[in-house]
VMD Tcl script that draws the C-alpha trace (Angstrom):
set ca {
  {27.41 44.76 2.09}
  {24.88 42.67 1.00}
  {22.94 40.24 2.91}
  {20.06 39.89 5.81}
  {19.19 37.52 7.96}
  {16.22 38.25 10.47}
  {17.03 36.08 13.91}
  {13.77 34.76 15.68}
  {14.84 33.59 19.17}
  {12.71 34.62 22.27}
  {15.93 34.86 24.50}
  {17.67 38.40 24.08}
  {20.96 36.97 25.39}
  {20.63 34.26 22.44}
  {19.80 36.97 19.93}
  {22.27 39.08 20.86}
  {24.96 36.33 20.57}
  {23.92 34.59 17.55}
  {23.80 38.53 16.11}
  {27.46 38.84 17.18}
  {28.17 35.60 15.08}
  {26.55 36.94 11.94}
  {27.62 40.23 11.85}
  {31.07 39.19 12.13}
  {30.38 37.54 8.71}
  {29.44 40.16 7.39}
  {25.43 39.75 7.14}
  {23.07 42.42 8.37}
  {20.75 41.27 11.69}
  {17.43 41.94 12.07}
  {15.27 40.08 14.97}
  {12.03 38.71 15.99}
  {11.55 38.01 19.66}
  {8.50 34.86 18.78}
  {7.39 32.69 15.91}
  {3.83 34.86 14.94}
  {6.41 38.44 14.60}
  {9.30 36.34 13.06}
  {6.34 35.47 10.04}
  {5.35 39.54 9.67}
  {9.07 40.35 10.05}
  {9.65 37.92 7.17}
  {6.90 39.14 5.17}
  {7.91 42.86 5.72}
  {11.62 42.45 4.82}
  {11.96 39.84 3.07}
  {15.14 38.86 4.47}
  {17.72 36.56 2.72}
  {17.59 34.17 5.47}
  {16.21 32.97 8.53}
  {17.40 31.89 11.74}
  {14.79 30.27 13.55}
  {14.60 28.82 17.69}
  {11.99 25.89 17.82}
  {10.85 26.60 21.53}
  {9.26 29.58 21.72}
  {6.04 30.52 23.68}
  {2.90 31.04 21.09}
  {3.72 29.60 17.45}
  {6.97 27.72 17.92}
  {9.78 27.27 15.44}
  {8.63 24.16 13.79}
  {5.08 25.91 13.45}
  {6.28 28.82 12.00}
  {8.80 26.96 9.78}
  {5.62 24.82 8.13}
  {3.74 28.69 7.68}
  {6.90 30.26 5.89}
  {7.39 27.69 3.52}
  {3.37 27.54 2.81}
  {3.52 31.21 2.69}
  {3.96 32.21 -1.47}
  {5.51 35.06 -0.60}
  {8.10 33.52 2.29}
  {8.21 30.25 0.71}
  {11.70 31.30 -1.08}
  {13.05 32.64 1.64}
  {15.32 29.70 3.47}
  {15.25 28.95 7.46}
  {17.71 27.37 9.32}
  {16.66 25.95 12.83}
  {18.69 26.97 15.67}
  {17.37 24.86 18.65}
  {18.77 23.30 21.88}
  {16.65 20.42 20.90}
  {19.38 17.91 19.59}
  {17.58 15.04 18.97}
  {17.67 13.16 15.71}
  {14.26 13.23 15.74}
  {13.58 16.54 16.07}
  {16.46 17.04 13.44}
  {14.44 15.05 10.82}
  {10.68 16.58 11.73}
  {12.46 20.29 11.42}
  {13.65 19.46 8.14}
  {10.49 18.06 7.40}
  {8.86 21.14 8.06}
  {10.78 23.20 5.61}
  {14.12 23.65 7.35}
  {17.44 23.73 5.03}
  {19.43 23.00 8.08}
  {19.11 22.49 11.95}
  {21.95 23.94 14.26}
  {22.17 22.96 18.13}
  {22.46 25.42 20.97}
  {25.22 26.38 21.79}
  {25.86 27.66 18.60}
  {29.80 26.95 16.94}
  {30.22 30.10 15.37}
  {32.02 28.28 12.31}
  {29.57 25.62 12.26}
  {26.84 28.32 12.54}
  {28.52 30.44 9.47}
  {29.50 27.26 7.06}
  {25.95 26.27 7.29}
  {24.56 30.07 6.22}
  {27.45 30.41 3.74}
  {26.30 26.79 2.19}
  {22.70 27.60 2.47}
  {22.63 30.90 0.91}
  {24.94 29.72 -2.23}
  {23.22 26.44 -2.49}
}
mol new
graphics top color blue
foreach p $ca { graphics top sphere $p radius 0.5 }
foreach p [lrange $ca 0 end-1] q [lrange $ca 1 end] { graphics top cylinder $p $q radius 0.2 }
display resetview
């Protein structure tokens, strides 16, 4: 069994379903209830993905995106947004802030798994 992806989401319902997704395809779960322990979480376990909210109280998704991917030893590790924030242009500033791909709440299971599948063989 090989892969883990660390889930930062400050809603345990969301985190709990977004865990059901991705251990149904077969990844490992580990979580992060805000943006500041979703960056230590990262830097502690190194995880081969991340699955990041953008509102969160604190450091919010987008903030913590731009830290990862300035971070040498997170920079490698890809995030994918997760956010009920569905406009465009949030879309295009999350990608500008390191994202590899931005997913709107509620999650499509299938849509949620193509897009890890695609970003982790990319």
């Amino acid at each position: 069994m090989g892969r883990t992806i660390l889930v930062v989401d400050d809603s345990p319902t969301e985190i709990h379903i977004l865990k059901g997704i991705i251990e149904k395809g077969g990844y490992s779960v580990i979580s992060a209830r805000d943006g500041e322990s979703g960056i230590e979480e990262a830097k502690r376990s190194h995880p081969d993905l991340i699955l990041m909210d953008v509102v969160m109280p604190g450091l919010n998704g987008f903030q913590a995106t731009r830290q990862l991917n300035r971070a040498q030893e997170t920079a490698a590790i890809p995030v994918i947004l997760v956010t009920t924030k569905g406009q465009e242009t949030d879309r295009a500033w999350g990608l500008r802030q390191g994202a590899k791909e931005y997913v709107v709440k509620p999650v499509a299971s299938k849509e949620l798994l193509g897009k890890i599948k695609s970003v982790l063989n990319g």
